[in-house]
N, C-alpha and C positions, 0 to 999 in steps of 0.2 A: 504494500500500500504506500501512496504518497500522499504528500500532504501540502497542498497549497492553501495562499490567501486570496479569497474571490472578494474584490472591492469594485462596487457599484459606484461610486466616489460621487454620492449624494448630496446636494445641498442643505448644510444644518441649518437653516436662516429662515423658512418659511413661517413667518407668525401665524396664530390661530384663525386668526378674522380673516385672511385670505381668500378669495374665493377659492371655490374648490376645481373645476374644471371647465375650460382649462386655467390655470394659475398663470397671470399674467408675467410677465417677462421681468415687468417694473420691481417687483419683489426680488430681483437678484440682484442684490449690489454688487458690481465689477471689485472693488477692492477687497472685500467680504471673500467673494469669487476666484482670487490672485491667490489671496490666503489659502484658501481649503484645495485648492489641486499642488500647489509647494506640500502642505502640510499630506494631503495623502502620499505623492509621491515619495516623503522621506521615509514614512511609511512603512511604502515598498519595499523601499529600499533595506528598509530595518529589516524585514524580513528574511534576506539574506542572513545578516547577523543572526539573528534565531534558531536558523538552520533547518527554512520552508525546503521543499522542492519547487517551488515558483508559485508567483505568482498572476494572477487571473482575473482582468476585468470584460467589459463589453460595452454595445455601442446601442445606445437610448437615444431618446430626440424628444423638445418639447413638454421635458418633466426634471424637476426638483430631485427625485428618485434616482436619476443617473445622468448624471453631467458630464459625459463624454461621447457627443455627436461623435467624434473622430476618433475611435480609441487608438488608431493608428500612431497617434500623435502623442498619448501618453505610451506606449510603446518605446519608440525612436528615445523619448525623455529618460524613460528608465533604463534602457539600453547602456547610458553611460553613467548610469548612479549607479552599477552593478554586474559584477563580474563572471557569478555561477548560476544564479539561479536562472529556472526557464520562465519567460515570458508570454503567458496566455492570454489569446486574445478570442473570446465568445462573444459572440465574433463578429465582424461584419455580416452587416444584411443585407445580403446579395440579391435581393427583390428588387432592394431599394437605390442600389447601386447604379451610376449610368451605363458605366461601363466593367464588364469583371478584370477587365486586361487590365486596367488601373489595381484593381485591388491587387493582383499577381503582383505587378510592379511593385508595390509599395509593401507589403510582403517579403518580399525577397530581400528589399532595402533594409526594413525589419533583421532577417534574418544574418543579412552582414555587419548591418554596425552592431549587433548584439553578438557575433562573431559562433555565431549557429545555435541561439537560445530559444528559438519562437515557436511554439505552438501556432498555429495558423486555423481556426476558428472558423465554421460558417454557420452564420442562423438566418428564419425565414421571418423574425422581425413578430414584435408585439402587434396584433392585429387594426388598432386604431391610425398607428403610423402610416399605414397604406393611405389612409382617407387626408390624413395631415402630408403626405408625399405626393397625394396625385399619384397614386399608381392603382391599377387595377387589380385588387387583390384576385380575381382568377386567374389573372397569368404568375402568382406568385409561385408555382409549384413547377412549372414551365421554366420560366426565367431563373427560379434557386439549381434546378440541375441542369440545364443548361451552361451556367455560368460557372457552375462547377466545374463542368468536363473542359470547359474553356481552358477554366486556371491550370488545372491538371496539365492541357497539353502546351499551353505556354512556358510550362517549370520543365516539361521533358522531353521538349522537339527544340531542336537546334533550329528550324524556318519551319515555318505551319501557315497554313489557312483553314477557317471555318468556316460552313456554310451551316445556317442554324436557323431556327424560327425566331430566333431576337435578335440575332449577332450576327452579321456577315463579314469576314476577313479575310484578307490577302495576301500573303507574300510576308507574312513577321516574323519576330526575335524579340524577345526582350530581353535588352537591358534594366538592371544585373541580373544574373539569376542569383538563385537561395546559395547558401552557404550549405545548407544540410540538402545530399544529394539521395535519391532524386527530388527531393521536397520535405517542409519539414511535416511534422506528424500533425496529425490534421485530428480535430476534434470534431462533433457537430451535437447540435440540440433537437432531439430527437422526442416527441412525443406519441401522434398519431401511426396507425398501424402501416399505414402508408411510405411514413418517412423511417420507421425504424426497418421496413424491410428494404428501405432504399440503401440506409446504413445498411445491412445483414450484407445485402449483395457487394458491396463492394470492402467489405470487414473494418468500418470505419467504427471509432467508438461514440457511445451513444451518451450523451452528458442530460441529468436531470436536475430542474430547480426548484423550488416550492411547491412540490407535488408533495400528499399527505405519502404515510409509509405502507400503506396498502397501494398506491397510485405507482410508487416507485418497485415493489415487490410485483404488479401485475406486469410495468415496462420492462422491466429487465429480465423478468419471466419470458416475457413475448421474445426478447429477443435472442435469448437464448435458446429459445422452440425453434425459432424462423432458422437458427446458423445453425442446429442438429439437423435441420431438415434439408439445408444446403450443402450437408455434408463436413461440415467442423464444428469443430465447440470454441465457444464464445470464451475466453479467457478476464479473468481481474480486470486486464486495465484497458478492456472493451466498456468499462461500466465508469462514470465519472456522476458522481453526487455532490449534491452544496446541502449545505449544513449550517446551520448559526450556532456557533458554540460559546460558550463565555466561559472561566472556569475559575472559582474564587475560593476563600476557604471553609466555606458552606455552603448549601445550594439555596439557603434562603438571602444571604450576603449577595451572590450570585444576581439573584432574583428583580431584588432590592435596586442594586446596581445599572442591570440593563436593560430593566423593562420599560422608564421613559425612551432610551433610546431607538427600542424596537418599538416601539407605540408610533414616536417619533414617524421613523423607519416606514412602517406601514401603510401609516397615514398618510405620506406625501408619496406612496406608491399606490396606494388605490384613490386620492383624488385625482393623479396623474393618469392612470392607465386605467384602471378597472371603472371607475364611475361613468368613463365616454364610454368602454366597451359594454357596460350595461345598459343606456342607452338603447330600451328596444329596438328599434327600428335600426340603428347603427350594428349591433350586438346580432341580428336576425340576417342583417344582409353579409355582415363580414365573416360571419360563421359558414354562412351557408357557400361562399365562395370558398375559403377559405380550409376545410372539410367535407367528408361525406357520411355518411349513415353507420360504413364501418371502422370510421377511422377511430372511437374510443370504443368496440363494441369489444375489445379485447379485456377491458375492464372487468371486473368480476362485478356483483350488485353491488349497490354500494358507495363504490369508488369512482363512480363516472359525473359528478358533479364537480364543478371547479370551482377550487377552495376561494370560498368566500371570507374578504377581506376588508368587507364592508363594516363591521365590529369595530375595527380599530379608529381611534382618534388619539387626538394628545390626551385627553382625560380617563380614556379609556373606554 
């Protein structure tokens, strides 16, 4: 087992009275702002010292909950505040993306100035972002593999062209390629039955986050049925969990300690993303594009509700 720190790198600043969704812009003070991404990254960086196996953040838009549109960029930053640990990135959203050939680039760039530390990441993106991006969330399942196969043969063909249903190209190369050959090791977030058997096929690992412990025992079940049935067995570090751990000298001290911050925490994760996505009519149509009939029918009873996050506030 390994043991990374996954940092959403949040903004702590959101007062109560704020509206809730969406949370206007004005509420982020830029200096406020300067602070809390130095103070995470140091962090990061501490975590070296600690003696992590890397650390893991990802790319939000449009919410207090995660404040790194570009995680690219906090990437390349910590790249030189740190010398062994690896560098995950869950990942960009390649819906959302213009171009995937860019992400490759920038990637590989990743993977050299960090001198071969990068985990390289791809997710299909929180479902409200589509409506705030302009993009069609039915071609999100199109366009996310798609642009995968892209990156794939950009990192492994010396000249390439693509001819695709979103991508046409001609005659490339990119500059630089990865430092870790043929690519570095590739993560993905994986829920519906759909995308973990898309993982299976290609034995990519399958990363889970806030899903209750019956929700993560049914996916990682599935995906280990799917990879016996393909003919291999799924191994340990096919499987990647996040966790909030805290750990003090009692578990009421514990308690005491970090349950403003998870309240906190919460709260400015569900007025950001859950409050638009429940939005009937927003919630009815991105689902339905975004999904089919069997895609949680893997779930055992039960376990097929998405954990509601509407409880939390600052007061509780």
């Amino acid at each position: 087992m390994k043991l990374y720190n996954f940092d959403l790198l949040a903004y702590p600043h959101v007062p109560k009275e704020a509206p809730r969704t969406p949370v206007p812009s004005s509420f982020f003070d830029p200096v406020k702002g300067a602070v809390n991404y130095a103070e995470h990254l140091e962090e990061m960086a501490y975590c070296e010292e600690l003696g992590f196996d890397g650390v893991v953040f990802n790319e939000h838009h449009y919410s207090a909950y995660g404040t790194m549109p570009s995680p690219n960029l906090i990437a390349a930053a910590l790249s030189q505040k740190t010398k062994r640990i690896k560098i995950g990135v869950l990942g960009n959203i390649l819906p959302l993306r213009n171009h995937p050939v860019r992400v490759a680039e920038e990637y590989a760039m990743i993977d050299c100035l960090s001198n071969g530390r990068l985990i390289a990441g791809f997710v299909r993106g929180i479902p409200p972002e589509y409506i705030w991006y302009g993009v069609n969330p039915e071609e999100s399942r199109g366009r996310f593999e798609e642009a995968y196969d892209l990156i794939m043969t950009a990192w492994t063909e010396p000249v390439w062209s693509h001819e695709g249903k979103f991508f046409q190209l001609r005659d490339c190369a990119i500059w630089p390629r990865p430092l870790q050959q043929p690519h570095p090791p590739i993560w993905i977030a994986a829920r519906s039955a759909e995308s973990i058997e898309w993982c299976v096929t290609r034995r990519l690992p399958c990363a889970q986050v806030y899903q209750t412990t019956g929700q993560i025992e049914d996916t990682f079940g599935y995906y280990r049925t799917k990879a016996k049935e393909a003919g291999w067995e799924a191994k340990a570090d096919q499987f990647i969990l996040c966790r909030h751990i805290y750990i003090d000298q009692t578990d009421k001290k514990a308690q005491e300690t970090v349950e403003p911050a998870m309240r906190y925490f919460f709260t400015v994760f569900n007025r950001g993303f859950n409050e638009a996505l429940n939005k009937s009519a927003v919630d009815q149509r991105l689902m339905a594009a975004l999904t089919t009939e069997r895609s949680f029918s893997y779930f055992r009873e039960g376990n097929r509700e998405r954990r509601d996050f509407s409880k939390f506030d600052y007061d509780g």
